[in-house]
Structures are given as C-alpha cells and as structure tokens.
N, C-alpha and C positions, 0 to 999 in steps of 0.2 A: 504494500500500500504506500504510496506515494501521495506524503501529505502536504507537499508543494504542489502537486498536478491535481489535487482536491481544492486546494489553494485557490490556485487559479480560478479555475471554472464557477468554486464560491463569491471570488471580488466580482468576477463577471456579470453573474446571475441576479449579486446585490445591485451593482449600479443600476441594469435594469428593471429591476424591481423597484428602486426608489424614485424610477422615471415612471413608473405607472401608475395610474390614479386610482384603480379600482382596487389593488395591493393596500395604498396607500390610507385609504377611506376605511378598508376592512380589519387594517392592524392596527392602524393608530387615531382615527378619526373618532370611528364608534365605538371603539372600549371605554374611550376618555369625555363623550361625549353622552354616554347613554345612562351611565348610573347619577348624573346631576340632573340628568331630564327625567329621570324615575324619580328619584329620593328627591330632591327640590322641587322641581318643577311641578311634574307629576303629580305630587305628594302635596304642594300647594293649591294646587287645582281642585283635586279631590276634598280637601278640607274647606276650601271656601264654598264650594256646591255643598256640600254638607251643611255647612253653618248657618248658608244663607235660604235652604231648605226647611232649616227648621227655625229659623224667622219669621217667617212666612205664616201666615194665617188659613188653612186650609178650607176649602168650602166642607161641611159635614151634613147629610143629610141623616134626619129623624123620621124612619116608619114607628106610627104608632105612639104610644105616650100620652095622648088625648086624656085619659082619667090618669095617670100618675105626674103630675105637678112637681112631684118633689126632685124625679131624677130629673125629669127635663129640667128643671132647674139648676141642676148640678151642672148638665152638661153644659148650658147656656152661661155658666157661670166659669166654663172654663179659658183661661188665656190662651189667645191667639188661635182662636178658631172661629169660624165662620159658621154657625147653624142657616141654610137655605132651606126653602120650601119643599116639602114630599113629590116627587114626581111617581108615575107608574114602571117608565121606564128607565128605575133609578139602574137597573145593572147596567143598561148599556152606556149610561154617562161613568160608572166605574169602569167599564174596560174601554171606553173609550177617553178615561182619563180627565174627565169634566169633573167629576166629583169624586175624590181621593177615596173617602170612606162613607158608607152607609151603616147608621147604628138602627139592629129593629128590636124596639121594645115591646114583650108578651102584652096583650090584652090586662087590666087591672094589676098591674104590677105592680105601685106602691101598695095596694090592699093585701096582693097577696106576700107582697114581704112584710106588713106589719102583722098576718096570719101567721109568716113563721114557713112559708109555704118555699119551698127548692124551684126556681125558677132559671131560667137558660135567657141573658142579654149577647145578640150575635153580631158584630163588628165585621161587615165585607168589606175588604180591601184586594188591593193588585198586588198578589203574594211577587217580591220581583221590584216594582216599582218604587223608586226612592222615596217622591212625595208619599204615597199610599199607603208607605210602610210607618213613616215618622206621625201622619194625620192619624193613623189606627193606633198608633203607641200613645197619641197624646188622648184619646181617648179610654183605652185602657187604663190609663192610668188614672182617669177622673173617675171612670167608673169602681175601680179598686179600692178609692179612697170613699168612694161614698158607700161600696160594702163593708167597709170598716169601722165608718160612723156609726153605720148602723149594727153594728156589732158591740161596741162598743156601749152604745144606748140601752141595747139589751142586758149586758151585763152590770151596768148602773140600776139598771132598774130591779135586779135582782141583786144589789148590793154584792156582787161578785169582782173582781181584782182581774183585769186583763190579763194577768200570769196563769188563771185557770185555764185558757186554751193551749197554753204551753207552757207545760209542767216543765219540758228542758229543751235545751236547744240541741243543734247538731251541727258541730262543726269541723270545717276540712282546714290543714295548716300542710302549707308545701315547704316540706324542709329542705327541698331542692335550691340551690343558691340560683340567682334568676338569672345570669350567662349559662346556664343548661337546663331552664325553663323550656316550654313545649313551643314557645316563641322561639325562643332561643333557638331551636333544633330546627323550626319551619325556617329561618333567618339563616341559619349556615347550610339546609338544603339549599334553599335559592341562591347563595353563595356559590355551591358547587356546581348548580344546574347553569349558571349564568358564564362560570367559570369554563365548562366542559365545551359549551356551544362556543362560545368565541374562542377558544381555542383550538376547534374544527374549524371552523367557520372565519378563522386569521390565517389558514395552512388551503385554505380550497384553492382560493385564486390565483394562489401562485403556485398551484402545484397544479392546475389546469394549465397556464401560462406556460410554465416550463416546458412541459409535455404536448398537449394540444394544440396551444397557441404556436406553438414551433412549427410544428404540421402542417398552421394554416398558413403560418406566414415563410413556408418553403427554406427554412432557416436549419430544420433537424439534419438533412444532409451536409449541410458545412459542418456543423459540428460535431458529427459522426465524422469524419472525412479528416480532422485534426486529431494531431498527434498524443493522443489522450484514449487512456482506455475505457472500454464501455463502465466495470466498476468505479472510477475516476471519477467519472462523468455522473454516473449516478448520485454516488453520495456526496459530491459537488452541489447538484439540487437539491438534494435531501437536506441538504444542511442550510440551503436557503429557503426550505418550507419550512424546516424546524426550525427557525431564525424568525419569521414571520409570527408564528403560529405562540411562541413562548414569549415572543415580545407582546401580545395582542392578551397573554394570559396574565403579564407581568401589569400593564398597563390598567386592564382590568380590575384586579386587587388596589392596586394604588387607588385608582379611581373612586372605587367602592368605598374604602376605608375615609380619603378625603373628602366624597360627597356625603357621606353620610354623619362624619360630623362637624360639619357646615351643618347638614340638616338637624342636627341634634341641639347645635345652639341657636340656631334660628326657631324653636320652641323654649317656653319655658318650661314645659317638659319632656321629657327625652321623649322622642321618638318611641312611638311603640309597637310593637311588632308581637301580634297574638293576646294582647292585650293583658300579660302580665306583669307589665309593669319592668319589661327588659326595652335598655338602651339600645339601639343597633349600634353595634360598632365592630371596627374589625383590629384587633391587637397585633403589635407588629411580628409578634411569635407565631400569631394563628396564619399572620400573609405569607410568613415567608414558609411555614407547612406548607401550606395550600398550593404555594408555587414549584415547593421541592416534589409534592406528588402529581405536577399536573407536567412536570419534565418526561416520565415514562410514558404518559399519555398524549404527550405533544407528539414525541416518537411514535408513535404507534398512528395518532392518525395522520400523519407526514407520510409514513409510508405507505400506508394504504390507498393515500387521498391519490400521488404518488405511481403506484402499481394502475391504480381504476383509471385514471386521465389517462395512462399513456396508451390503453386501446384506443379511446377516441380519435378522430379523425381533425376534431374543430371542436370550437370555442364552446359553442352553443352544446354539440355532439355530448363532451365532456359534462357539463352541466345538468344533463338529464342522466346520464351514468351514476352522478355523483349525489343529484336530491334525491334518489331512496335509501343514500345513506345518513343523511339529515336525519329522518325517522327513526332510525338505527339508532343515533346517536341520543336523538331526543329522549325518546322510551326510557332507558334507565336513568337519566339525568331527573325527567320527572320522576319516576317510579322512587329513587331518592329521598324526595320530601313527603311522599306521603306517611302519615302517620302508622307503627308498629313495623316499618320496613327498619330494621338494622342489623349492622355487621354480622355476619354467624362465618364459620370457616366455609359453608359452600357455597355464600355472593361473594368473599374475597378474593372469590376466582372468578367471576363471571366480569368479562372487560366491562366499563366505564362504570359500571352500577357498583364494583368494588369500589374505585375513585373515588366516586360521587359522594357515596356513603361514609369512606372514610372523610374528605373533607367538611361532611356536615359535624362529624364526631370533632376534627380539629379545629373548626372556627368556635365550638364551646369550651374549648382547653382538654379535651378527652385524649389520650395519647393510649392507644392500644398497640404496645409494641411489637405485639403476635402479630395481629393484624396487617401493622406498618410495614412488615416484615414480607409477609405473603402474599400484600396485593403488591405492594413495589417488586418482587423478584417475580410475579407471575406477568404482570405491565412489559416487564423489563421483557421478557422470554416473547411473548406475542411482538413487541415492538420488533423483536428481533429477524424473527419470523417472516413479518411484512418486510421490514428488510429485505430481506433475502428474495423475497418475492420481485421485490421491485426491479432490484439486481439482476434478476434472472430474464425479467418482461424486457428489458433496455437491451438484453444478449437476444431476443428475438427478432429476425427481418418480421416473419409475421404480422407483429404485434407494433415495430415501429413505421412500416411501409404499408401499412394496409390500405387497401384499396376496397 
C-alpha cells in the first residue's frame, strides 16, 4: 500500500469536492444550519402558536342546560371563552373547525345532581386539533371545578372533613437523576437518529460524485489510465467520503450542543424535553463519545455508499440505487428512540441500530463497556467488509464500463 499514491488521488478528490456545491450544502451547510432552525427557531414558532392559542377566547357551544342555571353559569363564568348560540348542525361546524368545542348537558341536570343522581356531561372536540384541544381543556377544567364545589357542599353539609374521600394519597418519586430521565433517553435517541442520517447523508454525494459523476462526465477512463493502482485509487475516494461524511457528523454535534444552549438560555426555563423537567444539552464527554462511535459507522456507510454508486451509470442513475438505502438507514435510527428498545448483546450486533442505541445510552452518561466493546469491533468488521467490496467493484470492467 502506497500511502503517497493514496495521497495523491485524496488532495485531488478534496479540491474537487470543495468546488462543488451540493458536497458543500450536504456537509457543512445543513449540519450547522439545521439544529438552530429546530431548537431556536422551530422551537420559537411552536411556543408562540401555543401561547397565542391559548389567548384566544374560543367560540363554545351549549346543547341543553335550559333547566340547570347553575352549571351554565359556571360555564359562562368561565375566562376566555366565548359561549355562542345552539345550532342543529353543531358537529359539522366542529369538524369543520367553526366551533372548537360543543358541551351537551343531560336533561335536568342540576336537579339530578342535587338528587345525588351519577350523571355523564360530554365535551366534543377535534381529537388532533390544536384550538379544539386547548377550548375542550378549558372547559374540563371549569367543569371539574364545579364537580368539586359541589362535592364539597355535600360534605359541609354532613359536617364531614374533605380528607374523608381520601383516606391516603398515592404517590410516585423518580429516583432516576433527570440526564437519564425518559426525556433524557427520547433526547439522546434523536441525538443518534439525527446523528446517523447526516452522517449517510454527508458521504452520498460524494460518493455518487466520485463514482457516477465520473461516468457521466467521461472522466473515469483518464483516471483508470494513470499511473495508480485500482486499490490506490479506491481508498483514495474512500477517504474523501469518509472525510465528508465525519466532518458532516462532527459538525452536527457541535451544532447541536451550541444550539441548544442558546436555546436553553433564551428560556427562563430550560428547555424541556418529555416534560421532566431535563435541560437539553449535550456535554463535551457525551460529543466527543458520540463522534468516536459514529467513526466505525462513517466507514461502513462510505463504503457501501461507495460499492452501490459505482454500478450506476449517472448522477440521477446513482441516486435511485442509493434512496432505498435511506430506509435502511432510517429504520433503526428511529427504531432507536422508541421506548423499551435497549442495548441487549443481540442488537449490538445488528448494524446502525447497535450505534444508535448505544449513542442514546452515551448522550445520558451510560458507559456500557461490554457493549462499547462489541458494537465498535462488530462496526469495525462490516466497515471492513464493504471495504473490501468496494475494492473489488473498482477491479471490475463490468461494473466500471457498463453499458
């Protein structure tokens, strides 16, 4: 192996790589670009529509209630809502978004709850709908308070002590420290899964480029044709997918960690993530894990990405080759963050979904050395693999001259 004639063909492949845009866009544009427009931006967006949502004073209509005065009064009594007149065809103004909520009150309802009598108040809403869902909470909520009053009344009146309905309480205390909360765990999946895609997805274009794009632009014969051997030449490229691809992974993490706490001071409370009360943030031990296990998997999809482009003939060709490996890659990456999916010894072998898994365990401070052990030496062996393969594809006319 000739690490001067690998040299070579590396400076080469870099120059033009740093001359094309769509290289350029893929590794360093959107890594550093995409987690401030999620976590800021995004994440601004989303909170002011929420806010300003629940400002808002909803239209609510009332079936029924005509003999009970007392609720409808409760409900009329409540802030920021709109009681309108009963229509007939009050569902299709709820699905059609006119009127957020409809409350129907049973026939003689305040009689029969001074009877004592078990009655059913039904709140239709747009299960879905943002307004529909906040206009049906604000009513719930007036309705709950006025089942309590009246609970309450009851038990004054039999000189009874509110604790008689609850003799004891029942309570839950998570002794879990909140960086390995169930936030926490959702927070370093999406970590990994964000992690795993841009880090395919910073090694495609130029590993289509390399290969394909040579094809079209009648270029792969001269450089067959120079004095350099086919292995040479191979991992030559290889080293400038994997160059693309760990810089687009490296960038990533920075990103993430930097945007996120901007975003965490830009609240006056942290940022929350599954709603337990955990900060997002990314510690520098956890990025630079995250980077050291995402170097076997750079390999691995450089070589593969690599091997699949260089059947293609053209740009586009390549491109449809390579999006049903997107899926491939996707699948485990989500599979990842769904909840009770963790490490066991036979996902540490199963490509990117070992990664994935582990990087959700490292962005909470989990350190499974067994683990770290078996997916990194298993990573390593397949990355090796594609190698080889790719090696082998570059040593075919077939495969480089097809017609």
């Amino acid at each position: 192996m000739s690490i001067r004639n690998v040299g070579i063909v590396y400076r080469k492949e870099l120059r033009e790589a740093l001359r094309d845009r769509r290289t350029v866009i893929a590794s360093v544009v959107v890594p550093l670009l995409l987690f401030p427009l999620l976590s800021v931006g995004f994440g601004a967006v989303i909170t002011s529509i929420i806010g300003k949502t629940k400002e808002e004073s909803p239209k609510i209509m009332i079936l029924g209630g005509e003999d009970s005065p007392g609720v409808v009064a409760s409900l009329k009594a409540t802030p920021k809502i709109e009681i309108v007149t009963a229509a007939a065809n009050w569902k299709d103004l709820v699905i059609n978004k006119d009127v957020p909520a409809v409350i129907e009150i049973p026939p003689g309802f305040d009689k029969a709850v001074a009877d004592q009598k078990e009655l059913d108040v039904t709140i239709y809403n747009y299960s879905g709908d943002l307004k529909s869902e906040i206009a049906a909470g604000k009513v719930d909520k007036t309705l709950k308070s006025y089942r309590d009053d009246v609970v309450k009344n009851r038990l004054q009146a039999r000189n009874l002590p509110e604790s008689v309905l609850k003799p004891f309480e029942v309570k839950q205390q998570n002794i879990a420290p909140p960086e390995k909360s169930g936030g926490a765990l959702f927070f370093g999946g999406f970590i990994a899964y964000i992690v795993v895609f841009l880090c395919f997805n910073g090694g495609m274009h130029p590993a289509i480029d390399l290969t394909a794009g040579e094809k079209e632009r009648g270029t792969m014969e001269t450089i067959l044709s120079s004095p350099v051997s086919r292995a040479h030449l191979v991992f030559g490229k290889f080293l400038l997918v994997l160059t693309t691809a760990l810089a687009t992974a490296a960038l990533s993490v920075i990103s993430m960690g930097i945007s996120f706490a901007i975003a965490n001071s830009l609240h006056s409370a942290p940022v929350q993530a599954g709603g337990d009360g955990m900060s997002m943030h990314i510690g520098v031990g956890a990025a630079l894990s995250v980077f050291i296990m995402a170097i076997p998997l750079a390999v691995l999809f450089s070589s593969v990405l690599l091997t699949i482009a260089s059947f293609a003939k053209s740009y586009k060709e390549a491109q449809s080759y390579i999006m049903p490996m997107m899926f491939i890659v996707i699948i485990p990456a989500i599979a990842a963050m769904l909840p009770g999916v963790d490490l066991t010894p036979k996902l540490a072998l199963v490509p990117i979904l070992n990664v994935s898994l582990l990087c959700k365990e490292l962005v909470i401070g989990t350190y499974h050395w067994n683990f770290i052990a078996i997916i990194f030496t298993s990573t390593c062996a397949y990355a090796a693999f594609a190698l080889f393969l790719a090696v082998k594809m570059f040593q075919r006319e077939s495969v480089l001259f097809r017609s």
